[in-house]
C-alpha positions, -999 to +999 in steps of 0.1 A: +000+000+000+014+033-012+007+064+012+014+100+014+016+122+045+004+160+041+017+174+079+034+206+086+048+196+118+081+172+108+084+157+140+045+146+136+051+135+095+082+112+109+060+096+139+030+091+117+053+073+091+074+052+121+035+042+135+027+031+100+056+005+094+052-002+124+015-015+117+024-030+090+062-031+072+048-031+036+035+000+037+051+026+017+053+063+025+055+082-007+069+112+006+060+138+033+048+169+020+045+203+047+018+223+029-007+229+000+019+246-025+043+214-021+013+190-024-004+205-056+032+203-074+033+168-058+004+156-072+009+174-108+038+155-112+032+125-137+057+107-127+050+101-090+032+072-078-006+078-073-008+076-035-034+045-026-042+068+009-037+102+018-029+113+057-038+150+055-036+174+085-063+200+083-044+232+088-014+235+068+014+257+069-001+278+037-033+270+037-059+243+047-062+203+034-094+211+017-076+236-003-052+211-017-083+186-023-100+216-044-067+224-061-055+193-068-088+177-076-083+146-049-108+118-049-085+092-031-096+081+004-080+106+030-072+098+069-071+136+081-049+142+111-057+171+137-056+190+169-091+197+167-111+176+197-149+192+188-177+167+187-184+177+150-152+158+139-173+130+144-191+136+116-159+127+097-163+090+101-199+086+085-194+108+058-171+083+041-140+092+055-118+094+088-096+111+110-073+111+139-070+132+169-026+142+177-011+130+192-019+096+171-023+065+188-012+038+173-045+014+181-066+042+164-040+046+132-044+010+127-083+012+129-082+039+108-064+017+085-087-015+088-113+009+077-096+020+049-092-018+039-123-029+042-140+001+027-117+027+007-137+053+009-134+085-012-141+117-001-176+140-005-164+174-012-192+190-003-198+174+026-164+182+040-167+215+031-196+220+056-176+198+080-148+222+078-166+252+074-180+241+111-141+240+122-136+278+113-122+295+077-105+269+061-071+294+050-066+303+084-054+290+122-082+271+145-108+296+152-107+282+191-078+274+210-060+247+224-081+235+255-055+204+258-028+177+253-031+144+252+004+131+258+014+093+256+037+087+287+048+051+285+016+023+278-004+052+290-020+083+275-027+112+302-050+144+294-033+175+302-055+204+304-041+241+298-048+254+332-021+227+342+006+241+321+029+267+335+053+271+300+067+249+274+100+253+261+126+241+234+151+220+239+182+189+228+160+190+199+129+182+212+096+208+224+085+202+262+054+210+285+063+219+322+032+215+345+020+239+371+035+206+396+068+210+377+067+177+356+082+177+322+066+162+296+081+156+255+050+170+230+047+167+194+043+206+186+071+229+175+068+261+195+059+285+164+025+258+162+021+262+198+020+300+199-009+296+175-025+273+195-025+288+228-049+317+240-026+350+235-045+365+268-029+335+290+004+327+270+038+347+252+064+337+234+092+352+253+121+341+235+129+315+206+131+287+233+102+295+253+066+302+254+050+307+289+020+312+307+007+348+328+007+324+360+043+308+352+057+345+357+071+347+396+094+376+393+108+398+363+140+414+369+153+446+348+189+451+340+208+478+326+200+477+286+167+469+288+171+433+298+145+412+313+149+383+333+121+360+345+116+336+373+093+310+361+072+287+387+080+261+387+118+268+384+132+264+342+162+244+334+179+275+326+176+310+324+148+328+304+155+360+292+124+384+270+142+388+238+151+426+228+125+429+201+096+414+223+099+436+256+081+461+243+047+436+235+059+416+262+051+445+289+017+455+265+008+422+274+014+424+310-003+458+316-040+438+297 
């Protein structure tokens, strides 16, 4: 089975792909592809392997997945991959298609999969265009925001909800959650998605490494230079300093 992944977010794309050999070794990821642009080209090229299923995430980094099923005239069978957690995603499984929450459990993929088998359906286009109108404008960023995480730790998948997280930060590669009880937890977001994804009135992206929440902020110190200095609760790993172009919004945001 030949399948292409349509995800913005690398570290997701990879996962997805490491899940899906995992399920079964014969499948073959085409390529992963980050956006509509990419995709359309992708598809317009003769000689690349009709896909036999299509994992497309619903917000992409240029546009939306049911942009690139207008533009590119789809009818294969899509899985769609998202952050959304609204009841009307349901809908997505009786109207001849699928999708899957992030992060993606693996018992779900392969469901998802088993369904695909056993039916291959093809999409309704204009039934998922009221589906997504539903979800907010198609071209831009979740109309709603991030309410929370569902994070695998182990055998076990935990619920995490945004009042529990103090900040998340960035680093040895790899995006992180710190709770309000100081536990550190390994998500599947980049921080730029995450800034989009959080509620602007409760979180700020400090710095390239950090994005953290009004309650997080214990003490801010001022040095000569117009340096800021913050005292997260609980304590960061290391220091976290409001970068020189964002002290200026950074305080606006304070004084709301």
């Amino acid at each position: 089975m030949n399948v292409l992944i349509v995800e913005d977010e690398k570290r997701t794309a990879q996962r997805l792909e490491k899940l899906l050999k995992e399920y079964d070794p014969t499948i073959r990821v085409l390529a992963q592809l980050p956006g509509v642009a990419k995709a359309v080209a992708w598809f317009a090229d003769s000689a690349n392997i009709r896909p036999d299923l299509l994992f497309l995430d619903i917000h992409l980094e240029d546009g939306s997945g049911f942009q690139l099923i207008e533009q590119a005239g789809l009818t294969l069978p899509i899985i769609f991959t998202t952050a959304y957690d609204e009841y009307t995603l349901q809908a997505f499984k009786t109207n001849s298609v699928d999708y899957l929450l992030k992060p993606i459990d693996p018992d779900e993929l392969g469901a998802a999969i088993d369904k695909f088998r056993s039916r291959q359906p093809t999409p309704d286009l204009s039934v998922l265009r009221a589906l997504l109108g539903q979800l907010g404008p198609v071209s831009s960023a979740p109309a709603g925001y991030k309410e929370r995480f569902m994070i695998t730790i182990g055998q076990k998948i935990r619920s995490i909800e945004i009042v529990e997280v103090a900040y998340f930060f960035f680093q040895d590669k790899s995006t992180w959650l710190t709770t309000q009880e100081g536990q550190n937890l390994s998500i599947e977001y980049s921080l730029d998605k995450l800034t989009t994804l959080m509620d602007p009135a409760r979180f700020f992206r400090v710095n390239r490494a950090f994005l953290v929440s009004l309650e997080s902020i214990q003490t801010i110190h001022a040095f000569s230079g117009s340096k800021l200095k913050l005292d997260l609760l609980p304590k960061s790993r290391t220091d976290v300093f409001v970068s020189g172009d964002r002290i200026t919004p950074f305080k606006e945001w304070l004084g709301k």
